[in-house]
C-alpha positions as CSV (number, residue, x, y, z in Angstrom):
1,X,156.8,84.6,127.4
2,X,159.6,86.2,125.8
3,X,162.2,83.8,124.6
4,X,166.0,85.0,123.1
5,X,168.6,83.3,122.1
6,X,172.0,84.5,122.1
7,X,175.5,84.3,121.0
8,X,179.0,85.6,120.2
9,X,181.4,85.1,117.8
10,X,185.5,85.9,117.8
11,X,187.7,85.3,114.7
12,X,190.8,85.3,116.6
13,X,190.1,85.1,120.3
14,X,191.6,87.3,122.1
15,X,192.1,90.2,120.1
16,X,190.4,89.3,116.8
17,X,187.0,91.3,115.6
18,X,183.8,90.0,117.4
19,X,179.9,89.6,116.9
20,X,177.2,89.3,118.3
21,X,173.7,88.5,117.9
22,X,170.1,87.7,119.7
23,X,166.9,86.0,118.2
24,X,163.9,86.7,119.3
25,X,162.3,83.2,118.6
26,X,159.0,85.0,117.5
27,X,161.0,87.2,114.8
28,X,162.7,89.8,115.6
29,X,166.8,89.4,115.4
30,X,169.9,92.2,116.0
31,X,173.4,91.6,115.5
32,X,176.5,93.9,115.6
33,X,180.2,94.0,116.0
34,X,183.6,95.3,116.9
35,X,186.9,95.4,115.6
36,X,188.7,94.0,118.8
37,X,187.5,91.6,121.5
38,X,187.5,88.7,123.2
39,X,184.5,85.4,122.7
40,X,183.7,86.2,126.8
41,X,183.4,89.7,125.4
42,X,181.3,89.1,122.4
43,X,179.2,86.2,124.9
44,X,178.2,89.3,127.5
45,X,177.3,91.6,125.3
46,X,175.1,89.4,122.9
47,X,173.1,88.9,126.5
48,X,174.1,92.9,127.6
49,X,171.7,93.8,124.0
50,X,169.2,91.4,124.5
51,X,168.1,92.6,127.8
52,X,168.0,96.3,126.3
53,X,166.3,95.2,123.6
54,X,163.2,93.5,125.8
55,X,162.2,95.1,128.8
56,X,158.9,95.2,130.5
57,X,157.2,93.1,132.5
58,X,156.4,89.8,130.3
59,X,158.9,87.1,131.8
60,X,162.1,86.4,129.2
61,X,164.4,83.4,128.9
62,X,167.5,83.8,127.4
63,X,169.2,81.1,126.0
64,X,172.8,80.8,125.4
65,X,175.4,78.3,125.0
66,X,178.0,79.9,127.0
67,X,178.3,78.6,130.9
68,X,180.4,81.7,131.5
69,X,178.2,84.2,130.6
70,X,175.0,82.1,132.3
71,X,177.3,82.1,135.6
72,X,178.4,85.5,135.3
73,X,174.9,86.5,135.3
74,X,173.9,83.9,138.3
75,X,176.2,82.2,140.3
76,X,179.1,84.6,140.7
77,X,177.5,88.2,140.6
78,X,176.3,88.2,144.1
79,X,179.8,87.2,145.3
80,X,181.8,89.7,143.0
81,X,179.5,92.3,144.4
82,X,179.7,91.9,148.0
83,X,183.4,91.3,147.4
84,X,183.7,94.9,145.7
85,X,184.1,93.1,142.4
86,X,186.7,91.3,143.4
87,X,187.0,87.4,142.6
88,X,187.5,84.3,145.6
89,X,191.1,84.4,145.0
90,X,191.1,88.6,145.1
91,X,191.8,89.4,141.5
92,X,190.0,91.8,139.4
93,X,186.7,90.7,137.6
94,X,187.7,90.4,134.2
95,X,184.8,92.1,131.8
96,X,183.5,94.0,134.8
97,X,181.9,97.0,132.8
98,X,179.4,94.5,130.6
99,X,178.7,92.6,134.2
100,X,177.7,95.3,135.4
101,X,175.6,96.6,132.8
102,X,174.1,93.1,132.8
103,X,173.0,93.3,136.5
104,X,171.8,96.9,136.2
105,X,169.3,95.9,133.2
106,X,168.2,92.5,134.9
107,X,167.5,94.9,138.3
108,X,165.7,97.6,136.8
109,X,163.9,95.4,134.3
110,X,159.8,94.8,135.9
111,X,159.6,91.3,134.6
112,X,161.5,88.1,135.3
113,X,164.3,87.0,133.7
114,X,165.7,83.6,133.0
115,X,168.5,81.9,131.5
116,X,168.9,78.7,129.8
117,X,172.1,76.8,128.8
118,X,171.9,74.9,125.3
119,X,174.2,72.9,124.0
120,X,176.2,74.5,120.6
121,X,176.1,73.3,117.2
122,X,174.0,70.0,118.0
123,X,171.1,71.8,115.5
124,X,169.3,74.1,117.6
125,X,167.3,76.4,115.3
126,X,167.5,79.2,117.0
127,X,171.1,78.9,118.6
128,X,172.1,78.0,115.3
129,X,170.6,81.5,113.7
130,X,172.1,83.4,116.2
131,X,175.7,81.7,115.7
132,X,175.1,82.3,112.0
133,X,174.5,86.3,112.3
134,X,177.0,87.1,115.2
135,X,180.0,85.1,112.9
136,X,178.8,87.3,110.1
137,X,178.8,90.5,111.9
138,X,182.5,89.8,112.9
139,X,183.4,89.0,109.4
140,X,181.7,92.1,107.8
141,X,183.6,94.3,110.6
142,X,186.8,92.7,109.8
143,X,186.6,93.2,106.3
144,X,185.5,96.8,106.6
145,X,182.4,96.0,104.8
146,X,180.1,96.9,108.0
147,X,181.3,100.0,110.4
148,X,181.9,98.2,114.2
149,X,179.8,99.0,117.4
150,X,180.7,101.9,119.7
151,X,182.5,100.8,123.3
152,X,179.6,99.5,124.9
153,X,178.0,101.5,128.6
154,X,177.0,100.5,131.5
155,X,174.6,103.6,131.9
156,X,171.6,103.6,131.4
157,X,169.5,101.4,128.3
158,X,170.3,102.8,124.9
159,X,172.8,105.0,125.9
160,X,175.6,103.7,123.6
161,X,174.4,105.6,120.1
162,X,176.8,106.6,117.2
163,X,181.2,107.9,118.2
164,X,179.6,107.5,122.0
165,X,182.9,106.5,124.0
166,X,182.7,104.8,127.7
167,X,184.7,105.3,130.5
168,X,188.1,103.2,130.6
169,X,188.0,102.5,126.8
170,X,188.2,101.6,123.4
171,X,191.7,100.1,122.8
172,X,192.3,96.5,121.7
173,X,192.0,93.8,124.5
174,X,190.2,95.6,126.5
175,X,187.1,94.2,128.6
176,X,184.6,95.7,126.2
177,X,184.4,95.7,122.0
178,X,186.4,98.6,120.4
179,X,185.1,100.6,117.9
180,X,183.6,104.2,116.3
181,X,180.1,103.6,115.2
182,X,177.5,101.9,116.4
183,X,175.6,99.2,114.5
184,X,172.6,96.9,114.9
185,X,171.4,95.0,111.9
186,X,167.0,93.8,113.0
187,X,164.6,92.1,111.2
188,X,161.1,92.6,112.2
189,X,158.2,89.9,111.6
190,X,154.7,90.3,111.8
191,X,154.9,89.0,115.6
192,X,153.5,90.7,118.6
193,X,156.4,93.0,120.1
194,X,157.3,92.5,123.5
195,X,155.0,93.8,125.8
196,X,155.9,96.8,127.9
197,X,154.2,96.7,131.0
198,X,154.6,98.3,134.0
199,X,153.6,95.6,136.9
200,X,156.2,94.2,138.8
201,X,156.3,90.5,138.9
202,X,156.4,88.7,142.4
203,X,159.6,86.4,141.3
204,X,162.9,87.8,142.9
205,X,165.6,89.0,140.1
206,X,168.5,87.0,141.1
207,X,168.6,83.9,139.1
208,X,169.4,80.5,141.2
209,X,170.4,77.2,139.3
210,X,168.7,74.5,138.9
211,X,169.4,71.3,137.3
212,X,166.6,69.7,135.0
213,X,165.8,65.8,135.4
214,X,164.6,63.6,133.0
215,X,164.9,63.3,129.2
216,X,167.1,66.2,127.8
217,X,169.0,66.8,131.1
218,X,172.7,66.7,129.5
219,X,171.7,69.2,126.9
220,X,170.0,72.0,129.2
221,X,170.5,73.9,131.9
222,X,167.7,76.3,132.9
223,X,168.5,78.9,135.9
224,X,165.2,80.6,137.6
């Protein structure tokens, strides 16, 4: 079992530089960031890297503690999709490219995916961590001391690599991070990599949400 936690960070939300970051909680971390953005931004496309950064068959649980990205990978995709990305009231889904990059890596992926709300800042290691290294990666872009990510694709995995541009955009408040270069800061430990496989696993992709009972209920929402 794969388990990543995620997160964003914006220093002046909307418009301000953004981070992000994942942590793999058997080692491995990546982080990166962009010199315009919005937190939902920074949110999506903490999730949008860590999905690229673990396919495969073994079953992943992502943890975050944004609702809005949790729901915009669950609850509301179906809907926005049959609706031609269009939201209940009829308006434009805001963030649409990262969506749908999101959707496209948890279709294709072989194994399950999962994704967990945590509560922020109430001392979860690994939440924490990943809090920690997306703030820094938006302070090191806005400084100028660390070159920001490239406009992040909804392509194909891996596709966004050094100057690469996306359709639609790289100017400030846009629905995607601005930026030249591309940038991922990773830390390897001596852990197992995730595994690779090819089998495809039984569960259905399309997350559903489900409400734990019992102790710990107020702090966590897991979605199968």
């Amino acid at each position: 079992m794969i388990i990543v936690s995620t997160d964003g960070s914006c220093l002046r939300n909307p418009g301000g530089a953004v981070g992000w970051a994942w942590v793999n909680h058997q080692g491995p971390t990546a982080s990166g960031g962009a010199t315009s953005g919005t937190n939902q931004v920074a949110e999506l496309t903490a999730v949008l890297e860590a999905l690229r950064a673990h396919p495969g068959a073994e079953p992943m649980v992502i943890e975050t503690d944004s609702q809005y990205a949790v729901n915009c990978a669950t609850e509301w995709l179906p809907g926005w999709k049959r609706r031609g990305w269009k939201t209940a009231s009829g308006s434009p889904v805001s963030n649409r490219e990262l969506i749908v990059a999101i959707d496209r890596e948890l279709s294709s992926r072989t194994g399950p995916v999962r994704f967990r709300w945590v509560r922020g800042h109430v001392g979860n290691h690994y939440n924490e961590m990943a809090d920690r290294l997306a703030g820094a990666a938006a302070r090191d872009v806005a400084n100028g001391s660390s070159p920001a990510d490239a406009p992040v694709s909804a392509t194909s995995p891996g596709s966004t690599s050094p100057g690469s541009t996306s359709p639609g955009s790289t100017s400030p408040g846009s629905t995607k991070p601005s930026g030249a270069a591309k940038r991922v800061r990773e830390e390897q430990s001596a852990a197992t990599p995730p595994s690779a496989g090819s089998g495809r696993a039984p569960r259905s992709k399309r997350a559903e949400r489900t409400r734990p009972t019992g102790a710990g209920s107020d702090d966590t929402l897991t979605l199968f």
